[in-house]
C-alpha angles and dihedrals in degrees: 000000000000120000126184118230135184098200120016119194120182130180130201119245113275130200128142113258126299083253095060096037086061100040127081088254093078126077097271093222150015119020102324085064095101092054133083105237113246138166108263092217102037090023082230129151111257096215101024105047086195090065126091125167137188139165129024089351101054121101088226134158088230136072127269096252120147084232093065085044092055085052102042092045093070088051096045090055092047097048089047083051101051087042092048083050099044112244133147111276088206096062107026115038121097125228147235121237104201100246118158134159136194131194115231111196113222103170136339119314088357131095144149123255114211120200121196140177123186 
């Protein structure tokens, strides 16, 4: 079968690595299994507080884009910070706002640049 498209945008597949996948840190089952669980807000780790994730490896409700890593990145050394220093997660860790952007080429030298927050 043959379709006709005007704009075609393909991605490679995606999955944390084979050791995560394996490890108690992943989802154990369905299709968050090949992620590591994390917090979508503080990107921690529900069940190992010393834990953080972004990126590719994160079971996050945003797409792995460089863009949400350079977002996530900030939060994730804040959080570690607060939690080296003590203080209360609840009231001190910043949190991630599920931006993400992906450039869409469209011509030589153009794109589109799509912005996106959950």
């Amino acid at each position: 079968m043959v379709l006709p498209y005007g704009l075609l945008h393909v991605t490679p597949p995606i999955s944390a690595p084979d050791f995560i996948k394996r490890s108690p840190l992943a989802h154990s089952d369905g299709p968050q299994a090949v992620w590591l669980k994390a917090d979508p807000n503080t990107l921690q780790h529900p069940e190992y507080p010393n834990v953080f994730s972004v990126g590719d490896v994160a079971a996050l409700p945003t797409s792995k884009t460089g863009a949400a890593i350079r977002k996530q990145a900030p939060v994730v050394v804040h959080n570690l910070l607060a939690l080296r220093d003590g203080k209360d997660p609840a009231r001190s860790f910043t949190r991630y706002d599920g931006y993400m952007s992906c450039p869409i080429v469209t011509g030589y030298g153009k794109l589109i640049l799509a912005e996106f927050k959950l």
